[in-house]
C-alpha positions as CSV (number, residue, x, y, z in Angstrom):
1,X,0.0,0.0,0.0
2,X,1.2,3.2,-0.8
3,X,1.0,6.3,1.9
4,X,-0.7,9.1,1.1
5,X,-2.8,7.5,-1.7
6,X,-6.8,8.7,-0.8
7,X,-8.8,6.5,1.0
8,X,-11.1,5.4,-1.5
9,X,-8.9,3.8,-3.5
10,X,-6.6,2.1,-0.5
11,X,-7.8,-0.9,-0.8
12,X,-7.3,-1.2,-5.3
13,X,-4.0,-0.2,-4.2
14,X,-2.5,-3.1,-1.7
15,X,-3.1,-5.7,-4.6
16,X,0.2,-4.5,-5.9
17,X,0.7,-6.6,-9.3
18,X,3.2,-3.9,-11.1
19,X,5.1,-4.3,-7.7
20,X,8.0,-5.5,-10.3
21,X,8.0,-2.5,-12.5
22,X,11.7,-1.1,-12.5
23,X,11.5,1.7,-10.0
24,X,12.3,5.8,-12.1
25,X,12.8,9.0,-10.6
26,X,10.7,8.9,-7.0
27,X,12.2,11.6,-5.5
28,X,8.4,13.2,-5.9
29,X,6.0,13.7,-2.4
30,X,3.1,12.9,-4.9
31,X,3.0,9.3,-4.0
32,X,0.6,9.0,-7.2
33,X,3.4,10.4,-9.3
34,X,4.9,7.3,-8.9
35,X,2.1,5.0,-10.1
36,X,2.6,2.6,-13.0
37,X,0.3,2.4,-16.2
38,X,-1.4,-0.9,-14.6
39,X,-1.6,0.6,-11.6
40,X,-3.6,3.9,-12.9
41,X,-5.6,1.8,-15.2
42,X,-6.5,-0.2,-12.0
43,X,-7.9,2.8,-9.9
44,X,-9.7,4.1,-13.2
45,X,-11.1,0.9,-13.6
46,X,-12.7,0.8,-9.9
47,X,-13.9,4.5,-10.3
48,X,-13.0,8.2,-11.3
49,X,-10.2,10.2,-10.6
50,X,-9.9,14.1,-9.9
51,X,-6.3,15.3,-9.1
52,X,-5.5,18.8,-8.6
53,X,-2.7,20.6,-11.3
54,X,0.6,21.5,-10.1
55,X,2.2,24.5,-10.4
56,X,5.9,25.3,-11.8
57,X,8.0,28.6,-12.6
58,X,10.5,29.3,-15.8
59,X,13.3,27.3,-15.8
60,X,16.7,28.9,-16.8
61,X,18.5,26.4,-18.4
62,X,15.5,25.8,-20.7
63,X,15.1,29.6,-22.0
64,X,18.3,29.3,-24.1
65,X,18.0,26.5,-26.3
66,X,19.0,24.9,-29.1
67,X,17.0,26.2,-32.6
68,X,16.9,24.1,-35.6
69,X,15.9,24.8,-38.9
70,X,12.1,23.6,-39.7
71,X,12.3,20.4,-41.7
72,X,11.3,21.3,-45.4
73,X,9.1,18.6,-45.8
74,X,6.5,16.9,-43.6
75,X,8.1,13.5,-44.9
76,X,11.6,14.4,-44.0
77,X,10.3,14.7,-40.3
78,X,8.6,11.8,-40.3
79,X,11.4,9.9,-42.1
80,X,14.2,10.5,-39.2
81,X,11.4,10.3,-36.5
82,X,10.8,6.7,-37.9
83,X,14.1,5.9,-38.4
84,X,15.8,6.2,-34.8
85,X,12.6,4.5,-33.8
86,X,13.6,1.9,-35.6
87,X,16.9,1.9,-34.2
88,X,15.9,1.8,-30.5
89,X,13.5,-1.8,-32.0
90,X,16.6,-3.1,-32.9
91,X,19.7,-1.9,-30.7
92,X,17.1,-2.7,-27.8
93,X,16.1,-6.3,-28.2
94,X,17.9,-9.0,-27.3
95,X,19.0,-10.5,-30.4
96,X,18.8,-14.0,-29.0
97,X,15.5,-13.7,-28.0
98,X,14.0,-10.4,-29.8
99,X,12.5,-9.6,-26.7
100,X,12.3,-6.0,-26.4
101,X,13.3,-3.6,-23.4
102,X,10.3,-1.8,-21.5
103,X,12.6,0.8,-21.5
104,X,16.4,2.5,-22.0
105,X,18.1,5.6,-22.2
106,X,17.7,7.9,-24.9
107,X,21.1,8.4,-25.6
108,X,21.6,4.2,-25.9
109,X,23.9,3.8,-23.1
110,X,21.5,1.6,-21.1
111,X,22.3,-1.6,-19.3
112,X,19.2,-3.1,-17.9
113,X,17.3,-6.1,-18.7
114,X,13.8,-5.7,-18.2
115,X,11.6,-6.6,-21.1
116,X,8.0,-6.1,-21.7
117,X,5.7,-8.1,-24.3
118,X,3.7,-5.1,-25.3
119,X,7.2,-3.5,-26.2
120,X,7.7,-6.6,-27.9
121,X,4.4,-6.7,-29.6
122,X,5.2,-2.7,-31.4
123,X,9.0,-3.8,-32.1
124,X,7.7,-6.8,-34.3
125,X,5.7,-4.5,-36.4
126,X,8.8,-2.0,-36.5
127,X,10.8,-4.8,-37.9
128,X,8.1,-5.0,-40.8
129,X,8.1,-1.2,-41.3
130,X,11.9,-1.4,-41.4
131,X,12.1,-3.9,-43.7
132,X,9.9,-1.5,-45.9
133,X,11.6,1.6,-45.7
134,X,15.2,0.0,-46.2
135,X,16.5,0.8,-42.3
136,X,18.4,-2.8,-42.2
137,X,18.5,-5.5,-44.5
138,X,16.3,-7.9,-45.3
139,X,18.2,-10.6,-44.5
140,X,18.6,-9.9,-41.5
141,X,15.5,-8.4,-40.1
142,X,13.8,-11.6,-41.5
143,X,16.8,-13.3,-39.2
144,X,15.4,-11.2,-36.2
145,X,11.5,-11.9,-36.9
146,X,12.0,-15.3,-37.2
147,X,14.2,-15.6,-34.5
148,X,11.8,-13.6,-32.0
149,X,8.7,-15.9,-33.3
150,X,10.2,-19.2,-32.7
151,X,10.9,-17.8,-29.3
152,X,7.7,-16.8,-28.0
153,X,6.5,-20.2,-29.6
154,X,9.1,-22.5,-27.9
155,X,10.7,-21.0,-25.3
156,X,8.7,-18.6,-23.7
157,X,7.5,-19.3,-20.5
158,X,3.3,-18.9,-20.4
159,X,0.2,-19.5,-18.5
160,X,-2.7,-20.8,-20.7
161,X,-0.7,-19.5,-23.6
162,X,-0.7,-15.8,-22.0
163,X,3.1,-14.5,-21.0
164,X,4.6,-12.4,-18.4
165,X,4.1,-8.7,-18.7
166,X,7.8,-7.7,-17.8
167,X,10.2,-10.5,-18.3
168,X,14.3,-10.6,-18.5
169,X,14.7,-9.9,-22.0
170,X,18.0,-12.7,-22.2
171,X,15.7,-15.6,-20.9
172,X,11.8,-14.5,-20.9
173,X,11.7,-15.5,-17.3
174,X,8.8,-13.5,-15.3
175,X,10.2,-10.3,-13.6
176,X,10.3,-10.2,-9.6
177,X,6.1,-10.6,-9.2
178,X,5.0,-9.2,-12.6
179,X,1.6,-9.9,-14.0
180,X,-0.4,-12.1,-16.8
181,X,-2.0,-8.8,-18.4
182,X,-4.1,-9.8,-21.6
183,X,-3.9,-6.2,-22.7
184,X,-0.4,-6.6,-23.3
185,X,-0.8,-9.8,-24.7
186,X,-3.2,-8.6,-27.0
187,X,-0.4,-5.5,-27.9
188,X,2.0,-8.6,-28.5
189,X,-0.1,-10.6,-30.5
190,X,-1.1,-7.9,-32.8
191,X,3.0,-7.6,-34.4
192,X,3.0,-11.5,-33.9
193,X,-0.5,-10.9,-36.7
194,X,1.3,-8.2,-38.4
195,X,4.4,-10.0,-39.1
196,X,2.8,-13.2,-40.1
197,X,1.2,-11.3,-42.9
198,X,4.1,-9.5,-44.3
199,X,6.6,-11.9,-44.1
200,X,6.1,-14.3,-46.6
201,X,8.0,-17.2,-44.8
202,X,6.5,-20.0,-43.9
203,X,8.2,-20.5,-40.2
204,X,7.2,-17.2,-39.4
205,X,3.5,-17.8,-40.5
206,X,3.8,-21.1,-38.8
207,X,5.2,-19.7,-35.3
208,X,2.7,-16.6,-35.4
209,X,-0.1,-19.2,-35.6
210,X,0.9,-20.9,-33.1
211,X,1.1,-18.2,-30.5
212,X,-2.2,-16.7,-31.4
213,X,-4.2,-20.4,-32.0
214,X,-2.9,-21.1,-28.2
215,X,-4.4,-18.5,-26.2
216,X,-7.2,-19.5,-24.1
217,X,-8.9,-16.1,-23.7
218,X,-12.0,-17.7,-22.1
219,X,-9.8,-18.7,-19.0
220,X,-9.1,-15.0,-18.6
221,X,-12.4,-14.1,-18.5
222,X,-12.6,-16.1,-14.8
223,X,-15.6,-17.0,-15.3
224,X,-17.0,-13.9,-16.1
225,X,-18.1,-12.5,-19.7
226,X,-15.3,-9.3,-19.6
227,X,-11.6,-9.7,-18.9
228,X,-10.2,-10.1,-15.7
229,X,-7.9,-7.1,-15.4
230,X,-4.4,-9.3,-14.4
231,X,-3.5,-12.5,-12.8
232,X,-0.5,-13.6,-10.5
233,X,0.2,-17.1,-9.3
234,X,0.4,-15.8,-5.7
235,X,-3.0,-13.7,-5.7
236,X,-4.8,-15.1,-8.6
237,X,-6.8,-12.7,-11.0
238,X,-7.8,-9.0,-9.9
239,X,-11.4,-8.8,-9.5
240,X,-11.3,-5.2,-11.3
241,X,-12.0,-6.3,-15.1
242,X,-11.6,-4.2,-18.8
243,X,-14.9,-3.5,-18.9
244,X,-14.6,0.3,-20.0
245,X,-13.8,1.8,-23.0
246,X,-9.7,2.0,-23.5
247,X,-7.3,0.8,-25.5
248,X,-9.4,-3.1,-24.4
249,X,-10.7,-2.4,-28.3
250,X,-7.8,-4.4,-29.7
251,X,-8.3,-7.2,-27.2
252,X,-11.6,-8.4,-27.5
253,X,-11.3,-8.7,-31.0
254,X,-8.3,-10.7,-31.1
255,X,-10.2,-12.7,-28.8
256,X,-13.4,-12.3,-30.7
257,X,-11.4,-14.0,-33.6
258,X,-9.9,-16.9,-32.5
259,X,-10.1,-19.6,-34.5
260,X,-9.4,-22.0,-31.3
261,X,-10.6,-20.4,-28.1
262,X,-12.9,-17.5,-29.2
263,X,-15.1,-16.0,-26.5
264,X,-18.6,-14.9,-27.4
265,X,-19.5,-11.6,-29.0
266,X,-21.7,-10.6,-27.0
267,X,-19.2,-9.8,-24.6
268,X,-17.8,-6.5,-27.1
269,X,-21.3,-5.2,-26.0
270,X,-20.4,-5.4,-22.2
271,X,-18.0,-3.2,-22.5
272,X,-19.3,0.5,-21.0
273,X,-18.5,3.6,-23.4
274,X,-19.5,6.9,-21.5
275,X,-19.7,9.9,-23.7
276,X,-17.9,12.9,-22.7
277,X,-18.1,16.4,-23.9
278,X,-15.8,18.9,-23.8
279,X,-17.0,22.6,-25.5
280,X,-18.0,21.6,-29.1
281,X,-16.6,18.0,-28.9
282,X,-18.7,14.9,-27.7
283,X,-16.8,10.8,-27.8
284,X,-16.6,8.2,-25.8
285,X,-14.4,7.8,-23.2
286,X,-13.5,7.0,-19.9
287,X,-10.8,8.4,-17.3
288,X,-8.0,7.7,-19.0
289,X,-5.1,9.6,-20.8
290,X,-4.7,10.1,-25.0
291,X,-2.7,6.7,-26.2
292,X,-6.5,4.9,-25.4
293,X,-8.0,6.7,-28.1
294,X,-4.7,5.6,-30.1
295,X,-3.7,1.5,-29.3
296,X,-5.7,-0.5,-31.2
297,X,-6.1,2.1,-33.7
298,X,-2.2,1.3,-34.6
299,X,-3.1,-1.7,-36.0
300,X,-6.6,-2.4,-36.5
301,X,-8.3,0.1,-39.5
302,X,-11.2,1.5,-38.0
303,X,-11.3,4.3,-40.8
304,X,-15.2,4.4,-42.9
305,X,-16.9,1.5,-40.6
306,X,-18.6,1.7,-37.3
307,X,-20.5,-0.4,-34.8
308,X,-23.8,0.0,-32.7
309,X,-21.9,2.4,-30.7
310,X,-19.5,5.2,-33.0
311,X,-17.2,5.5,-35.3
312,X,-13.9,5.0,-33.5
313,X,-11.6,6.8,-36.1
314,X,-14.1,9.5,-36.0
315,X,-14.2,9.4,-31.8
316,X,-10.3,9.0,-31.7
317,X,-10.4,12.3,-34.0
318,X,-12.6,14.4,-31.9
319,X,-10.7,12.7,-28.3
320,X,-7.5,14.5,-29.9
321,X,-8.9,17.2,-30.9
322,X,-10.4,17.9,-27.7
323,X,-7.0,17.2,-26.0
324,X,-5.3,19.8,-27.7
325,X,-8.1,22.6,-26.9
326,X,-7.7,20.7,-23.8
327,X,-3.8,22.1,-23.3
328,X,-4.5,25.8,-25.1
329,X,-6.8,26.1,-21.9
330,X,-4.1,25.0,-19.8
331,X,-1.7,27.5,-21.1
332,X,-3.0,30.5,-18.6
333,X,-1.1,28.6,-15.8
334,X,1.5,26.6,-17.8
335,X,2.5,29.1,-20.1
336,X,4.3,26.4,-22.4
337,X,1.3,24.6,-23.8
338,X,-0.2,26.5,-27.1
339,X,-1.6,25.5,-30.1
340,X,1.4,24.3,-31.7
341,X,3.0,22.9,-28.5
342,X,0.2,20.3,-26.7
343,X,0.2,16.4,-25.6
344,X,-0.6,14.8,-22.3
345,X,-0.1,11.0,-21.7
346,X,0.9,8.7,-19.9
347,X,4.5,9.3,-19.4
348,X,7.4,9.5,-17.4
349,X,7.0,13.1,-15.0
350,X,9.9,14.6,-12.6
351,X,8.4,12.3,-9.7
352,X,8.2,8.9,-11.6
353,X,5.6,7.3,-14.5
354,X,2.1,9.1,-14.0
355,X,-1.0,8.8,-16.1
356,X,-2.4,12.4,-16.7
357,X,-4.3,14.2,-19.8
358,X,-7.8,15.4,-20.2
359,X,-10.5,16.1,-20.6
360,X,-11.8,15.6,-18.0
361,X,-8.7,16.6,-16.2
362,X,-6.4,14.0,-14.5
363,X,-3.2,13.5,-12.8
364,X,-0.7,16.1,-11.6
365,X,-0.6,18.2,-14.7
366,X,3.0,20.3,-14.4
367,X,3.5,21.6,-17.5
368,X,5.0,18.2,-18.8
369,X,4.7,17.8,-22.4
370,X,5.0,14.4,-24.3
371,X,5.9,14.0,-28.0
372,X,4.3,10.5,-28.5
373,X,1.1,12.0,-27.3
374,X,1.0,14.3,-30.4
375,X,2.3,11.7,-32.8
376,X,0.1,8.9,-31.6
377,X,-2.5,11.1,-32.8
378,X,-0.9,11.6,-36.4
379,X,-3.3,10.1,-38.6
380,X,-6.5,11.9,-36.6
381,X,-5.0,15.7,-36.7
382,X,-2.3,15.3,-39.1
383,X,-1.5,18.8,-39.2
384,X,-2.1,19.5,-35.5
385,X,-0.2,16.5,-34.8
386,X,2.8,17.4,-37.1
387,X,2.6,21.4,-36.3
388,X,3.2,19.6,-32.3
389,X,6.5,17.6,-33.9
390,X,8.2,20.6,-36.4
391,X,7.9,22.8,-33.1
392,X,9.7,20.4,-30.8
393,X,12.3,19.8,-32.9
394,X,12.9,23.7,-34.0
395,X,12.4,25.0,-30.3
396,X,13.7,22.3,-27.9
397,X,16.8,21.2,-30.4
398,X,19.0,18.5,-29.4
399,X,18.1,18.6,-25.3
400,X,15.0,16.8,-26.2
401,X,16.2,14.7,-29.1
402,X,18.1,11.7,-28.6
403,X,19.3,9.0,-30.7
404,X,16.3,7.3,-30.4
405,X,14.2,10.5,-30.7
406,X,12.6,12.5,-28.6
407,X,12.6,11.9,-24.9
408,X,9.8,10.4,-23.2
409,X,8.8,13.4,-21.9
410,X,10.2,16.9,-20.6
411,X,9.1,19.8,-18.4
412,X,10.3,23.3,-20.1
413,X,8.6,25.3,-17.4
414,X,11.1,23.3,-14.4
415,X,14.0,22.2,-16.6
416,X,13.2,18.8,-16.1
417,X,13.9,16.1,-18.9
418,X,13.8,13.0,-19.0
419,X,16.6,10.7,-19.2
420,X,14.7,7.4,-21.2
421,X,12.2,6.8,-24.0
422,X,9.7,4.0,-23.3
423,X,8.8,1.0,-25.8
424,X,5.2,1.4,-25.9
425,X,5.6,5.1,-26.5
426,X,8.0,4.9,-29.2
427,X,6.0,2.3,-31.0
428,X,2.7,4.0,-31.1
429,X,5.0,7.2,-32.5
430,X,6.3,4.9,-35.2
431,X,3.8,2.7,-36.3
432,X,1.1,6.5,-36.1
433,X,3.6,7.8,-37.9
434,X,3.9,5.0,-41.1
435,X,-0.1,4.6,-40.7
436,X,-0.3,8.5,-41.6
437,X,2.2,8.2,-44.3
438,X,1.5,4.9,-46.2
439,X,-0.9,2.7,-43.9
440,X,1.3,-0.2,-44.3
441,X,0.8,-1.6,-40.8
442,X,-3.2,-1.2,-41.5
443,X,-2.8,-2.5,-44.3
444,X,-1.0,-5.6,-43.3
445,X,-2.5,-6.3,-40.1
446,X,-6.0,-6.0,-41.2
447,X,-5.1,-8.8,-43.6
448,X,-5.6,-11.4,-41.2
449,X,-8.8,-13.2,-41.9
450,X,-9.5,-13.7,-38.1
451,X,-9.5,-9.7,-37.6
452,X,-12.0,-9.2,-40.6
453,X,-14.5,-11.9,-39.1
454,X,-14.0,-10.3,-35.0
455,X,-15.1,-7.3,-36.9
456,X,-18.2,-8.3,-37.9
457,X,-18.8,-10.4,-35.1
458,X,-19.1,-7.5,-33.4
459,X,-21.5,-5.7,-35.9
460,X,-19.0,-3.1,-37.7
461,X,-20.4,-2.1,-41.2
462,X,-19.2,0.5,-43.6
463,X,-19.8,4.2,-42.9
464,X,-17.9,7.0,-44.7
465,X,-16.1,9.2,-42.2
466,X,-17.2,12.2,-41.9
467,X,-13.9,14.0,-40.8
468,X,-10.8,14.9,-43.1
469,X,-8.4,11.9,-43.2
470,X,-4.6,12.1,-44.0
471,X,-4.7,8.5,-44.8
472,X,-4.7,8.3,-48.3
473,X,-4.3,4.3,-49.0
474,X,-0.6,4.6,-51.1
475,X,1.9,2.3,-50.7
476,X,5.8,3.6,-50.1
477,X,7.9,3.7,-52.8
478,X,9.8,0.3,-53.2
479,X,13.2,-0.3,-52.0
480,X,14.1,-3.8,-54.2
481,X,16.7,-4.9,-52.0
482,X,14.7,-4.4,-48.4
483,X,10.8,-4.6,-49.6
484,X,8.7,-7.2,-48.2
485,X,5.2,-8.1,-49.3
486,X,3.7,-6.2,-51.9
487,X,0.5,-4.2,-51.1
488,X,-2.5,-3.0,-52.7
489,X,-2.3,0.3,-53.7
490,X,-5.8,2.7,-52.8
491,X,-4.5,6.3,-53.6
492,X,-1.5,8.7,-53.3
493,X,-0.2,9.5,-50.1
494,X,0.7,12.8,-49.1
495,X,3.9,12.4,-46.6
């Protein structure tokens, strides 16, 4: 139990699963600054959450900075953004194993060992976007894929076909207590679905098949017709389950789609989808930060079809938009946030990883501003989101750009910056990023027959979107010596 945390969630609190989560900056008082993703999803999960904003004065050592020249071109941002995201896919896994860090420094000097699946999951469809755009050869990032696959399929250690949220990246053992989290599973098994597509190999088809076709997704429903939110083999599963709208899209459809172990469909109608509005902007959401209005939209293509409920491309375009009227608001007391400089999400902060955003407001807002919020928002507000990148580029220089990118997140109004960029935060940048540009992880993904017939197992049907798309349908230009499967051609991109 953590002290300090308000009573009514106390008790969500003791059952401590992310325990094993490798400890950041906790130098904070906040004790909530310190919470882990699970941990925030947890308390959402088991009710709302108000926190008050923080305050913070200029920083000097942040008024002086670095000024770069605005890229010429939309695609020459996106091009470098995507190809140090690649780099940090690659330099980060374990080569043996492909599993890929939860984390490292942004500079590259990191040492530690802690994996995560869900990193795992975005790094497998970075290998297949890499493979497109030339970044290694093909050789050997068909070496790497195949390695990883045969892996997860022979070696892994896993419950019911599930595996270990965090896990040492040179074995796959479970970290210290971490959790069976299906969500992360799900993130996994979506580049597992990715690359069997691309790849046209038959061990990698072979080994992706056989990690999805063994999950038993009914046993994770405990007996219950929504996922149970975690398990452990000491406590069991967590009675809290993802039963609200998030980034759970992606997971009950992979489940929905199984062709061994498929759980009902009526259980996608279980799932509760409040409507929020926020001035002129109305969606569904819950109490949660941006990257859930962006997840599953990374691989599944959600563009011109809807259920009984929305349109999510057209919700995930009015949650972003929202988020960035959101910040102007903001930007009487943190004087940093603007039009062109916005993005709240789940992050790394000063005192430790803290889920924040809005609206409705939440978390310990500081003035912190996170890149991957913007660009995992690319293909919704293309030229908000890209506006967002040019700036941080041409006004925070090389402080806040790496060699795998920009950092996770920084503070301009304290001076604090942070010293790592986080897996799941640089994948949802990349693959964003090549969805806006080419849609060539749509594309491929949504080439999986299962997805197509979870789809209308849940009762999506075609709709035209009714809000400007930068997706255009056009494949990138072919590199011969690199280029993977070929893919159908719809229109001409723009980036």
């Amino acid at each position: 139990m953590r002290e300090g945390t308000n009573h009514v969630f106390r008790q969500e609190l003791t059952y401590s699963i992310m325990r094993s989560e490798p400890p950041f900056n906790c130098g904070c008082a906040a004790t909530f600054m310190n919470w882990s993703r699970r941990e925030f999803l947890r308390t959402c999960l088991s009710g709302s959450i108000a926190l008050p904003l923080a305050g913070g004065g200029i920083a000097a050592d942040l008024t002086s900075l670095l000024h770069l020249p605005r890229d010429p071109d939309n695609s020459v941002l996106l091009e470098n953004i995507e190809r140090v995201s690649f780099d940090y896919f690659w330099n980060e896994a374990n080569p043996g194993t492909g599993l890929v860090k939860d984390r490292a420094r942004a500079d590259g000097a990191d040492t530690r060992r802690i994996g995560s699946i869900a990193a795992t999951g975005f790094g497998l469809t970075a290998l297949c976007i890499g493979d497109r755009r030339g970044f290694a050869s093909r050789q050997q990032i068909r070496a790497r894929v195949r390695g990883t696959l045969k892996f997860l399929a022979l070696q892994a250690p896993q419950v019911y076909g599930f595996l270990y949220h965090f896990v040492d990246v040179g074995t796959g053992a479970r970290h210290g207590h971490s959790e069976v989290s299906p969500i992360d599973m799900a993130i996994l098994l979506c580049g597992v679905l990715t690359c069997r597509q691309y790849f046209e190999d038959p061990q990698i088809q072979d080994y992706a098949a056989k990690i999805y076709n063994r999950v038993d997704w009914p046993w994770a429903l405990n007996g219950g017709d929504t996922f149970a939110l975690a398990w452990t083999p000491e406590r069991g599963f967590n009675h809290l389950r993802w039963n609200k709208y998030n980034e759970c899209m992606m997971l009950y459809l992979l489940a929905m789609g199984s062709p061994t172990h498929p759980i009902a469909a009526s259980s996608w109608n279980l799932i509760r989808r409040p409507w929020v509005q926020y001035e002129n902007y109305r969606f569904i959401a819950g109490s949660s930060p941006l990257f859930v209005h962006q997840f599953s939209h990374a691989w599944f293509d959600f563009r011109e079809k809807r259920d009984a409920y929305t349109n999510y491309f057209e919700n995930s375009v009015m949650a972003s938009r929202a988020h960035r009227k959101f910040c102007q608001r903001l930007a009487a007391k943190f004087p940093c946030y603007s039009k062109d400089v916005w993005g709240i999400t789940a992050s790394d902060s000063i005192g430790g990883y803290v889920a924040w955003g809005g609206p409705p407001i939440q978390g310990p807002i500081d003035g912190t501003i996170v890149p991957a919020a913007a660009a995992g928002s690319l293909p919704f507000v293309p030229e908000e989101s890209l506006a967002v990148l040019h700036r941080l580029r041409s006004q925070y220089g090389r402080r806040i750009w790496k060699r795998y990118g920009f950092v996770d997140a920084f503070n301009p109004l304290t001076g604090w910056i942070s010293p790592d960029v986080v897996g799941i935060d640089v994948g949802i940048t990349m693959l964003m990023a090549e969805n806006a540009r080419t849609q060539l992880v749509w594309d491929t993904f949504m080439q999986n027959s299962e997805i197509n017939a979870a789809m209308e197992r849940a009762g999506f049907h075609a709709q035209p979107d009714r809000v400007p798309m930068l997706a255009s349908h056009a494949p990138i230009p072919e590199v011969p010596e690199h280029s993977g499967a070929a893919l159908p051609s719809r229109g001409k991109s723009q980036y």
